[in-house]
N, C-alpha and C positions, 0 to 999 in steps of 0.2 A: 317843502312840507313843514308845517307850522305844528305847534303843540296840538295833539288829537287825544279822546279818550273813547277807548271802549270798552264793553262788559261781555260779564262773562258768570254764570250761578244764578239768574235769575234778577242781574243788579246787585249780587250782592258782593260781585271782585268788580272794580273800577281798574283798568289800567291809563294812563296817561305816559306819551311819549313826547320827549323832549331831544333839542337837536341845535344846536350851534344857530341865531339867527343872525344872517349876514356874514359874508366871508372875511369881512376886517373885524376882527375884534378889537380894535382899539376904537374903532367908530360906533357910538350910538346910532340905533335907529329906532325907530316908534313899532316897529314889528318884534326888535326886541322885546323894547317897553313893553308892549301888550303881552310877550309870553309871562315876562314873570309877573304881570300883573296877575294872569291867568293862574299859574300858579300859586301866588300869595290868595288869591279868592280861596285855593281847593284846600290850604291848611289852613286859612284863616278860621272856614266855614266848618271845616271839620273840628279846631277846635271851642268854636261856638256851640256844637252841637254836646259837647259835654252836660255829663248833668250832675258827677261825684267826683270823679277822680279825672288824672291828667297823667301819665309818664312820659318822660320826652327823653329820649336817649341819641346822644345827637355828635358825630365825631368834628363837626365844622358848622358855626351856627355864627355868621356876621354879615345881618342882612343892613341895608342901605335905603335911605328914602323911603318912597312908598312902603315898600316891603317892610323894613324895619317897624314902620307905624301903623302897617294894619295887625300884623303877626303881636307887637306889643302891648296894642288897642284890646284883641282878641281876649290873648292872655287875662288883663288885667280885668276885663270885665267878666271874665268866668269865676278870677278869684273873688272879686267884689260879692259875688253870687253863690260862695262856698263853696267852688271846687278846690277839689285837694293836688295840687301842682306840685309835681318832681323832678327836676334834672338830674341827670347823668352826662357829662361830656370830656371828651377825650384831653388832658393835661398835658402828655407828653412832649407837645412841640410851642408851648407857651413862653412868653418871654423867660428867662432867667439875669439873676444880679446886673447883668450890664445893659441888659434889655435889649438882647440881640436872641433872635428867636434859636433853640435850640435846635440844632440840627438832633434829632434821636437817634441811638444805634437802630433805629427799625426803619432807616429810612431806604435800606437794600428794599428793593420791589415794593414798596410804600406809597400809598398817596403824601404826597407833600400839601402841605394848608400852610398860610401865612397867620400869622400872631394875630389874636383877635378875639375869638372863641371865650373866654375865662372871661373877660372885660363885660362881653355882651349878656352873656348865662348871668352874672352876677347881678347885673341890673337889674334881677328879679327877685332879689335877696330877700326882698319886704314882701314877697307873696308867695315864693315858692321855698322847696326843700330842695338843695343844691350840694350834688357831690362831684368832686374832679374824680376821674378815673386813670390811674398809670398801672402802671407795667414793665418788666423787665425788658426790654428789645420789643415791644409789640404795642398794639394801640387798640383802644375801645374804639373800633370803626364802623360800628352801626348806625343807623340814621333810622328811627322808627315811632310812633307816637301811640300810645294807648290808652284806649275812652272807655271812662266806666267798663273794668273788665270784669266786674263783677253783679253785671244786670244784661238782660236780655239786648240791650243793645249797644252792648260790646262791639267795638272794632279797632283796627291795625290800619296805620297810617304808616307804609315801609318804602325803598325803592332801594336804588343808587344814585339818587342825587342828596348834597350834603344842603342844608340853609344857608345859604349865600346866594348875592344876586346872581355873578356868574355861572353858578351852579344850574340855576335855572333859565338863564338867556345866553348861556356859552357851549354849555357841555351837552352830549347825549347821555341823557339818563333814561330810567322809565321809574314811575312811583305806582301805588297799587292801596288801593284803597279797599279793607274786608269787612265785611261784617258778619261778626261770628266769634261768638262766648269761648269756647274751647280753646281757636287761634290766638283770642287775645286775653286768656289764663298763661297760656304755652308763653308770651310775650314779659307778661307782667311777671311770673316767676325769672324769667332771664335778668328782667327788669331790678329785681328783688337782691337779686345774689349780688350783681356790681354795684349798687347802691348800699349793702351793707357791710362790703370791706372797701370798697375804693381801689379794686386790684383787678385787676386780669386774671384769671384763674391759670395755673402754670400744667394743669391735666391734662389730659386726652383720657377718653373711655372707647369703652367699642360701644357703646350703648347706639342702638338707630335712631336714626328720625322717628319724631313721633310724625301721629296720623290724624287728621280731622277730615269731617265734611262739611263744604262748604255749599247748603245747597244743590245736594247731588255731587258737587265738582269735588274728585278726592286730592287734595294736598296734602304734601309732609312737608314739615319744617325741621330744623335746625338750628342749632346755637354755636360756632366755634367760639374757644377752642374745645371745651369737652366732646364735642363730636362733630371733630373733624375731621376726622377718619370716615365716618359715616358718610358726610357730605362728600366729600372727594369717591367715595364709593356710587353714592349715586350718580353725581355728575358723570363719572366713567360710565356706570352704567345705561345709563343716557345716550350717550355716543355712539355706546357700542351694538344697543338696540335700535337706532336711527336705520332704516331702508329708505325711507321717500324723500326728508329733509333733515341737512344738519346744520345750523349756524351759529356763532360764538359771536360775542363781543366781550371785551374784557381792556384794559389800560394794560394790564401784565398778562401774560401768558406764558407763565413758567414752571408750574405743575408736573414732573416726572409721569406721575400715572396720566393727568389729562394729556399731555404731551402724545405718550404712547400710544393712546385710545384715539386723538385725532388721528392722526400717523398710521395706525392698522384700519381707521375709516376711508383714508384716501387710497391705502393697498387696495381695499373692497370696495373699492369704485363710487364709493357714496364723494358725492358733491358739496366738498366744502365751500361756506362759505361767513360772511363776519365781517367784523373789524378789528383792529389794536389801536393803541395810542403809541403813535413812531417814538419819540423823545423818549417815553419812560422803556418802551423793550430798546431802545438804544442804549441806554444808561442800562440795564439789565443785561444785555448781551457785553458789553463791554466790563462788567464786574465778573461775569464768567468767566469773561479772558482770563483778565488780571488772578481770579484766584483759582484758576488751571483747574475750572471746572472739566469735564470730559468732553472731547469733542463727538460726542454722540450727541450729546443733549444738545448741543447746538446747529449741529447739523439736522437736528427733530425740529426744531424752529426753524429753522429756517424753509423747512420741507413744508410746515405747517404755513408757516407767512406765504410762502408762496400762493397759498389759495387764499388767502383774508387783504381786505383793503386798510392801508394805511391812513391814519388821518393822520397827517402834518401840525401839531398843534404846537403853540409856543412851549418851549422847554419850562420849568419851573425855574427861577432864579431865585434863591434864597439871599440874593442879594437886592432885588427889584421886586419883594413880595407883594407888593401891589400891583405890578403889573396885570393885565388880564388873565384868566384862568380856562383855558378856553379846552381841556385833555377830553378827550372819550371815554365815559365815564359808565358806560354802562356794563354791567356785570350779568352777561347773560349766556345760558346754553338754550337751545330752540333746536325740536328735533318734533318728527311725525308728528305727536300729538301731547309734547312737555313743554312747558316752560320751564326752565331752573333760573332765576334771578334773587334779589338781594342787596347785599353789599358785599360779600364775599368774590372777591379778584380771583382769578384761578388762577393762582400762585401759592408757590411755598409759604410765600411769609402768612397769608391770610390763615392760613390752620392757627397759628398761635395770638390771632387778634381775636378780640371780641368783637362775633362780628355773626350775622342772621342769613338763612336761606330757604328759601321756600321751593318748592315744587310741585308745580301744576299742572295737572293731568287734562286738560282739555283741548282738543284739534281747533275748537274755535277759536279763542286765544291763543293758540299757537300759532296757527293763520295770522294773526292780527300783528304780535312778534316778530313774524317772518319779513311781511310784507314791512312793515317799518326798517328792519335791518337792511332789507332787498333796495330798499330807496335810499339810505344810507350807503351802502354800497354803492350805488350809482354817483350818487354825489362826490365822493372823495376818491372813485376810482381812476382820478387823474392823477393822483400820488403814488399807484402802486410800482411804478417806476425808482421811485425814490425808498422803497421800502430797505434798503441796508443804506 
């Protein structure tokens, strides 16, 4: 299955689903070539379609060839034409004095990214407004773009995939395309707060998701960390209202409360099913050992893995960070008739990163979700052997 999109609100939710092309990832292929080419069209095009403003909130942004020079082409001709262009991107793991990339305290249950990011973002210095974002143990991990949010044709350019080429010809993501003033006011205020300290916010509220319509379709969204409490409430509650279908995708899956709510879904007979990323809940399970986490929670994982497919993806080496990036990437809950995606991991560590969630109340869509994970499934169910 090759990069697809489909819709949902009338046209005005796009979803596109992305998927590892080729079983060697060290080997190019021209199928590759074509997804991300597909890809770099759908941001190219959407940031063409600006007409004022631009925010770009981006945790891994180093694209290559093509990619690099249509996305930079994009750019430069919207500012040429007065749009007003912002960065926000994630600092925390950027070279330091020896030029050996920092390993961060947040790299427990953490996407890992190689050095690059600051370099790229900068070479836009002479058109755009650019802020690095850090944080104490945690990391600005949203990936999301916002056009003109202040005119009737406002939209949100979001997923779980980061800008990189691999990102887009290696990893399963899904990206989601809205149009709608409200969702992307909701965006460009998130937008606002880490663009004007350069911090992570260190809070949590019990404040809920807020609510939009998008075209009949009702969505909430979120922001961690101020509510992610919220978020982790719905994603439970998600799970635990599933009767017909329930399916997860996530790199980590370490979440106490999600945990429990998968775990009382398999008591009640509902049919788990999903993916993980092997390498990162390996490195995840093996730091529980080490810090004599309880063996409940592990034995909850493992109760869980037992119903989700493994994909075997190259470890991260912080020693070969070029190597290819090939993890499973996408950040998803799918139930009867929700989508919950984003960039939000369903893990601990994600409550304290900055980082977006959306959730989508439509059966069709969800369908659409399902059926993409179901073939995903299929594909890398020859590794569920190998899952410890």
């Amino acid at each position: 299955m090759a990069m697809a999109t489909v819709s949902a609100a009338g046209g005005d939710i796009a979803a596109t689903f992305l998927q590892q092309i080729g079983d060697d990832p060290f080997t190019a292929t021209p199928e590759r070539t074509a997804q991300v080419a597909g890809v770099t069209k759908l941001i190219a095009d959407f940031i063409a379609g600006t007409r004022k403003s631009l925010d770009i909130a981006i945790y891994d942004l180093r694209l290559d060839d093509e990619a690099a020079a249509a996305v930079t082409s994009a750019l430069r001709e919207r500012a040429r034409n007065g749009v007003v262009i912002r960065f926000i991107y994630d600092a925390t793991t950027e070279p330091v004095g020896n030029g050996i990339a920092e390993i961060p305290p947040a790299h427990l249950e953490a996407d890992s990214k190689a050095p690059g990011t600051e370099t790229f973002v900068n070479a836009f210095a002479d058109i755009a407004q650019i802020k690095a974002v850090t944080g104490y143990r945690v990391l600005m991990h949203s990936k999301y773009l916002v056009r003109d949010a202040d005119s009737d044709d406002a939209a949100v350019f979001l997923g779980s995939a980061n800008y990189t080429n691999d990102s887009w010809g290696l990893q399963e993501s899904n990206l989601l395309q809205i149009r709608s003033r409200p969702l992307a006011a909701l965006f460009t205020d998130n937008f606002a707060g880490l663009f004007a300290t350069g911090r992570v916010p260190a809070d949590q509220t019990n404040r809920d998701l807020d609510a939009v319509n998008v075209s009949g379709v009702p969505v909430k969204v979120g922001f961690a960390p101020k509510q992610s409490p919220a978020i982790v409430k719905e994603i439970v509650g998600a799970i635990a209202c599933a009767r017909q279908r329930l399916l997860v995708a996530s790199g980590v899956v370490s979440s106490g409360p999600i945990l429990a709510a998968l775990s009382e879904a398999i008591d009640r007979g509902m049919r788990l099913g999903g993916l993980y990323d092997g390498p990162q809940m390996d490195l995840v399970r093996r730091q529980w050992q080490a810090a004599h986490v309880g063996a409940d929670k592990i034995n909850t994982w493992d109760k869980v893995a037992d119903h989700l497919v493994r994909k075997n993806s190259l470890a991260y080496n912080h020693n070969r960070p070029q190597q290819p990036h090939n993890f499973m990437h996408n950040k998803l809950v799918v139930t009867d008739d929700v989508v919950v995606t984003g960039s939000f991991n369903l893990s601990n560590h994600a409550m304290g990163n900055a980082e977006d969630v959306l959730v989508i109340y439509d059966a069709g869509l969800a369908s659409a979700y399902a059926n993409y994970l179901e073939e995903l499934e299929v594909r890398y169910s020859h590794a569920v052997h190998l899952r410890r």
